[in-house]
C-alpha positions in Angstrom: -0.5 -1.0 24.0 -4.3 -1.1 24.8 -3.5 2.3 26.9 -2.2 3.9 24.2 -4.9 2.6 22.0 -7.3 3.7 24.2 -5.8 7.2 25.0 -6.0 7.9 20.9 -8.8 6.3 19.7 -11.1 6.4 22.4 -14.1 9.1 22.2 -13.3 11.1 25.3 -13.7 15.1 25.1 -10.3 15.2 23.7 -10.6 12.8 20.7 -13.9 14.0 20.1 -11.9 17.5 19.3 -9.7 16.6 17.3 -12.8 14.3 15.1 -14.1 17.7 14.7 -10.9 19.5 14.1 -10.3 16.8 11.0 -14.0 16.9 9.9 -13.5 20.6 9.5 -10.7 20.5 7.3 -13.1 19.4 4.2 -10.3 18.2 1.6 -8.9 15.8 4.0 -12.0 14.5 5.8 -13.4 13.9 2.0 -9.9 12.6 1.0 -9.9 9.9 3.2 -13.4 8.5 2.5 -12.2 8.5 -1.4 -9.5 7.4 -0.5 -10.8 4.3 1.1 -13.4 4.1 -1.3 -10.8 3.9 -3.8 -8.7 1.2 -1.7 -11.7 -1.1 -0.7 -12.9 -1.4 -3.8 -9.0 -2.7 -5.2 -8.8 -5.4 -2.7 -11.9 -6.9 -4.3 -9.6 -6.4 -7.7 -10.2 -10.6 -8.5 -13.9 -9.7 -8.4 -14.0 -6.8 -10.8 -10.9 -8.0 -13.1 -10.6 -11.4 -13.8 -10.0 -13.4 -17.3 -12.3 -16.3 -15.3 -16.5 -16.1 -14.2 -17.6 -15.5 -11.0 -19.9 -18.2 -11.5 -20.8 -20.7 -13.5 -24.0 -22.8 -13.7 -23.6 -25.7 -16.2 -26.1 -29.0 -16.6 -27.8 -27.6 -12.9 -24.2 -27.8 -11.2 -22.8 -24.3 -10.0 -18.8 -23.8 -10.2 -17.5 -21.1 -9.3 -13.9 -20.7 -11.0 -12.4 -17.9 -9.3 -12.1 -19.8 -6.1 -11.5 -23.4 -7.5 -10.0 -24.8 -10.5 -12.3 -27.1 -12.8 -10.8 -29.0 -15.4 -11.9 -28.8 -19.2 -13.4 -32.2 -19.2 -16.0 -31.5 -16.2 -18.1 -29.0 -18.8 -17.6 -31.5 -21.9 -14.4 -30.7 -23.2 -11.4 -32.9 -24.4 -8.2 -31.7 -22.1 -7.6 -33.0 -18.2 -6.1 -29.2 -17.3 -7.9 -26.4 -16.2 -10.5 -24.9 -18.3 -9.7 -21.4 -20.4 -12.6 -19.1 -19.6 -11.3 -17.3 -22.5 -12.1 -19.7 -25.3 -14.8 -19.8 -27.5 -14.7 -23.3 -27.5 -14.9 -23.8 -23.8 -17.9 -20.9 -23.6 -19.6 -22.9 -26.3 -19.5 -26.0 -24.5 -21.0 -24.2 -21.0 -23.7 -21.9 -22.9 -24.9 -24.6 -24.5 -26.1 -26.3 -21.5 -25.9 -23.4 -18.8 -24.5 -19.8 -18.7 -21.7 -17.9 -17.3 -22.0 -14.7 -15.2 -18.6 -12.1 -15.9 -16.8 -9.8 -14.0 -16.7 -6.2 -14.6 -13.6 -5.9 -16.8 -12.8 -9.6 -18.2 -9.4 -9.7 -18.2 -6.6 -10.2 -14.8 -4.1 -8.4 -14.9 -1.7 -11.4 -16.9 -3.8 -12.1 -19.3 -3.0 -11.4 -22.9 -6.1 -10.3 -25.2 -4.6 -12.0 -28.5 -7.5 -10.3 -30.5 -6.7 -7.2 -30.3 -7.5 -4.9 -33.2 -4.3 -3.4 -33.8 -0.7 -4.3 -32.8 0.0 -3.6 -28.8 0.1 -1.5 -27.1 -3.5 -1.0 -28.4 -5.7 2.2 -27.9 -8.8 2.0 -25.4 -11.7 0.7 -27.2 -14.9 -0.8 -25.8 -12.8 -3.8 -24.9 -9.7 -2.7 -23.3 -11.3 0.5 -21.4 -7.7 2.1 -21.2 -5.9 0.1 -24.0 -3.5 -2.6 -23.3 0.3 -2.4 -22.7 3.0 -3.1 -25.1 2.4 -7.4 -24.0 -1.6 -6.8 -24.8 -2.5 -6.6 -21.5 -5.1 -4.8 -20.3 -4.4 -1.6 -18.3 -6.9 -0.6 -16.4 -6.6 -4.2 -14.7 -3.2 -3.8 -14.3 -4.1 -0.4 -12.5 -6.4 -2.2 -10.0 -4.5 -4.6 -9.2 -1.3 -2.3 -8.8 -3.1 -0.1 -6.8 -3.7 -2.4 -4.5 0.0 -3.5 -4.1 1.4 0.2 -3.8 -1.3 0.3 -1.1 -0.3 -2.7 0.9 3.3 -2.1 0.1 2.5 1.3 1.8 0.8 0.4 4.5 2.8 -2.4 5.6 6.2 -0.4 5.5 4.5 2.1 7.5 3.0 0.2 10.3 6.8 -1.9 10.8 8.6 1.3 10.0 6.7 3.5 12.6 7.1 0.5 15.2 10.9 0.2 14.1 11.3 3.7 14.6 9.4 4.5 17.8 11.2 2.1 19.9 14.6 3.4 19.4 13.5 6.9 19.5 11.9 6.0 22.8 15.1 4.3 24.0 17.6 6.9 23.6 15.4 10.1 24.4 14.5 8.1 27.7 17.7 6.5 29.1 19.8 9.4 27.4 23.9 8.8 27.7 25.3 6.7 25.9 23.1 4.8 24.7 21.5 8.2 22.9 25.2 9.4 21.6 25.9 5.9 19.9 22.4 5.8 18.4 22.6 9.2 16.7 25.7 8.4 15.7 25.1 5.0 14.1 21.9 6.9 12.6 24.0 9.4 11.0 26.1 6.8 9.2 23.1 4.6 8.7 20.9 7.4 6.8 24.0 8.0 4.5 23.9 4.3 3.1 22.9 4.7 -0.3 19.7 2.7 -0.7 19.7 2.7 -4.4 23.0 0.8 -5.0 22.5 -1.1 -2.9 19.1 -2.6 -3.9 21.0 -2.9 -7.4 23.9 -4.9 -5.7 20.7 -7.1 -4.2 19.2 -8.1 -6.9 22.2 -9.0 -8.4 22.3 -12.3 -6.3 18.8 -12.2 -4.9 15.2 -12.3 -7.2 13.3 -9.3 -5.6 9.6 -9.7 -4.6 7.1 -8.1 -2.6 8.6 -9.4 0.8 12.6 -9.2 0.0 11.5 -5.2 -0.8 9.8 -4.9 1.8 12.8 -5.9 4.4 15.2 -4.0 2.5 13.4 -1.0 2.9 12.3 -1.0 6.8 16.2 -1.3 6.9 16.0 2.4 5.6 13.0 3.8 6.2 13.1 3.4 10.5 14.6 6.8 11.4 11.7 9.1 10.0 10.1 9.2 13.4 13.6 8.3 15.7 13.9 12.0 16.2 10.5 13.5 16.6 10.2 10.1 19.4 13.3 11.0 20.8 12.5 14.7 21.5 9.4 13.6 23.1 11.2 11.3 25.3 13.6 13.6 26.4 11.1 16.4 27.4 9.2 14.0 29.3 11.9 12.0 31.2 12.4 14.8 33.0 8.4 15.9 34.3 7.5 15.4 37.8 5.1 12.6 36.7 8.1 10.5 35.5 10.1 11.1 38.4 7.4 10.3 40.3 6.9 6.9 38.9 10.5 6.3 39.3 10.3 7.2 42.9 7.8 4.7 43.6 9.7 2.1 41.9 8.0 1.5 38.8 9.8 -0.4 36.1 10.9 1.5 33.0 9.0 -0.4 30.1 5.6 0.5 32.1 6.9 4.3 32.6 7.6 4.4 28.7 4.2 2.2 27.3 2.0 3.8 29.8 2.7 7.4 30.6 5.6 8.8 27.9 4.5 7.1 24.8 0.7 8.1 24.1 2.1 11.6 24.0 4.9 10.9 21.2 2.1 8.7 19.3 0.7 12.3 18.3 3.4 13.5 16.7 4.0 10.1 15.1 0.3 9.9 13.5 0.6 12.8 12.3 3.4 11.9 10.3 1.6 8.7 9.2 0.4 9.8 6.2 3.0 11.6 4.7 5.2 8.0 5.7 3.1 6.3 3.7 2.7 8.8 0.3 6.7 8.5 0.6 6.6 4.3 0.7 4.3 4.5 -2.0 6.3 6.7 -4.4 9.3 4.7 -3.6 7.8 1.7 -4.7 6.7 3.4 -7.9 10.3 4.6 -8.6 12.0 1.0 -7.9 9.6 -0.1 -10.2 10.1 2.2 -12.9 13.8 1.8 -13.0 13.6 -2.0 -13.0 14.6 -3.1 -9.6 11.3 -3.6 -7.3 8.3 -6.1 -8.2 9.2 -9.1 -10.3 8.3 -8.6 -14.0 4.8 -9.4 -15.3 3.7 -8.0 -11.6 1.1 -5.2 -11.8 2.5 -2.4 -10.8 2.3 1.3 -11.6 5.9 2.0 -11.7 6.1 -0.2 -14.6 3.5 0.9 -16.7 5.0 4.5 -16.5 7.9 3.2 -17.9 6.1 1.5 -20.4 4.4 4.7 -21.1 8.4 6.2 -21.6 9.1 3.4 -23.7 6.3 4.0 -25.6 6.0 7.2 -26.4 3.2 6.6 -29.6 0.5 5.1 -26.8 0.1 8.0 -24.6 -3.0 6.6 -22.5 0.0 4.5 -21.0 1.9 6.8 -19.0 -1.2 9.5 -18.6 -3.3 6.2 -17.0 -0.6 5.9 -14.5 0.3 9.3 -13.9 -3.8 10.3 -13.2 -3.7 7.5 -10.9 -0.6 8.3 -9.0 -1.4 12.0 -9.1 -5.0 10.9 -7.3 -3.6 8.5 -4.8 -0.9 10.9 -3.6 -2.9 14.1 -3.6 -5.4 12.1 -1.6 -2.8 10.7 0.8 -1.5 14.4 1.5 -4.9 15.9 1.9 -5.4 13.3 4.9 -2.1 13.9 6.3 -2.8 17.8 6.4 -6.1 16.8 8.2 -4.2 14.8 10.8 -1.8 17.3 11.3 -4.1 19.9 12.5 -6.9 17.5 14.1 -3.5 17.0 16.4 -2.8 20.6 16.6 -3.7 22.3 19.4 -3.3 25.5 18.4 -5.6 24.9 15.3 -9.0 26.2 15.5 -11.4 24.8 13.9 
């Protein structure tokens, strides 16, 4: 692993080519700095929306209720249970002695603004940036917070996927036979399954959540990169270096980390990003039909189908639409880049 690692990311002559190929291509090489811009600021989501203070400074102690819970009674208050931020009465009890310093947007992305203006879902106002949902809550931190899941979700089923998949693609395009006819055959069989029903069938007997949708899916989503592997496996079994290796008796698993694998890796990264723009939008569309995240979880699959639902608050389904639109554009743009910073024939 640290050869490949080292063959790819390492800034010898080659790399350094291919930095300059992906600089070149503008929309990606901007892409991916929004991009991350864009994701680094949703993992500090608690930070920017949250229905409790950063920080707290009450009789010259300093709480800070976003990492700790502090019950009503330690700022004056009657109840044993933990303080709500959210209550006049508990924000008259700590300004009158001390002050409380806010996030950004002042609501997480379960909590329910019961003075709203109108009935929800409720139109953006100076409050609710984006309106709230049809449940009053607010929407643009329900967007950060979703976000960051369809991020993770993405990422994570694209690291265990591409791992997944590059082993058996390295197995059968290196020892070939039988092994290679069984796999594509069990691959053919296994790519007809039909995911959908069976995620229905699932959640039938099982509650889904982030991790149970996660397994389910690297079940399915493995044998994007078996074949482009595979091919690269069998075109290199057969070089003079290989035989070589095998000639002086070195042992397979070092023949296929050390010398066959860095060169499938660049056909694999380069499908990276287009892996990971597809886990997204398939978490999106579990969640919009009803059979992904748990309900009440933030997630952008849901709020588009609260948008269809309700058809009289439009910011609803045109809030997550922009920001799908945006995260998926983005996640193309970078996987163009890729593709021809990995491209040899591209010029930049």
């Amino acid at each position: 692993m640290r050869k490949i690692l080292t063959t790819l990311f390492t800034f010898n002559p080659l790399t350094k080519e291919r930095w300059a190929r992906f600089k070149a291509h503008r929309r990606g090489y901007w892409s991916m700095w929004l991009f991350g811009v864009l994701f680094i600021i949703s993992l500090f989501a608690e930070v920017i929306a949250n229905d409790k203070p950063l920080f707290v400074s009450f009789k010259g102690g300093w709480y800070f209720p976003i990492t700790e819970q502090y019950a009503e009674t330690q700022f004056g208050g009657e109840f044993a249970t933990e303080a709500d931020y959210t209550d006049p009465y508990v924000q008259d009890l700590i300004n009158q002695d001390g002050y409380m310093i806010w996030p950004l947007i002042h609501f997480s992305y379960d909590t329910i603004n019961y003075n709203l203006s109108g009935p929800a879902p409720s139109a953006p106002d100076s409050v609710n940036w984006l309106g709230t949902d049809d449940k009053g809550r607010d929407v643009l931190a329900r967007i950060i917070y979703g976000f960051r899941i369809s991020v993770l979700f993405g990422f994570a089923l694209t690291v265990i996927s591409t791992i997944v998949g590059v082993m058996v693609g390295a197995g059968q395009g290196y020892y070939g036979g039988w092994l290679d006819l069984f796999g594509q055959r069990f691959i053919e069989v296994w790519s007809g399954m039909p995911t959908l029903f069976l995620l229905i069938i699932l959640s039938s007997f099982v509650e889904p959540n982030f991790w149970w949708l996660l397994g389910i899916m690297v079940l399915f989503s493995w044998m994007g990169l078996v074949g482009v592997v595979r091919a690269e496996f069998l075109r290199c079994r057969n070089l003079d270096y290989v035989r070589a290796a095998q000639a002086l008796g070195v042992n397979d698993r070092r023949i296929m980390l050390r010398h066959m694998l860095p060169n499938a890796m660049v056909a694999s990264l380069t499908m990276m990003p287009f892996i990971l723009s597809g886990s997204v939008t398939t978490l999106t569309s579990l969640d919009f039909l009803g059979f992904g995240l748990p309900v009440g979880s933030p997630s952008l699959g849901e709020l588009l189908a609260q948008g269809k639902t309700n058809l009289q608050a439009p910011w609803l389904g045109l809030s997550a639409f922009v920001v799908l639109s945006i995260m998926l554009s983005l996640l193309v743009f970078i996987g163009e880049a890729v593709r021809d910073a990995f491209d040899p024939h591209h010029q930049s």
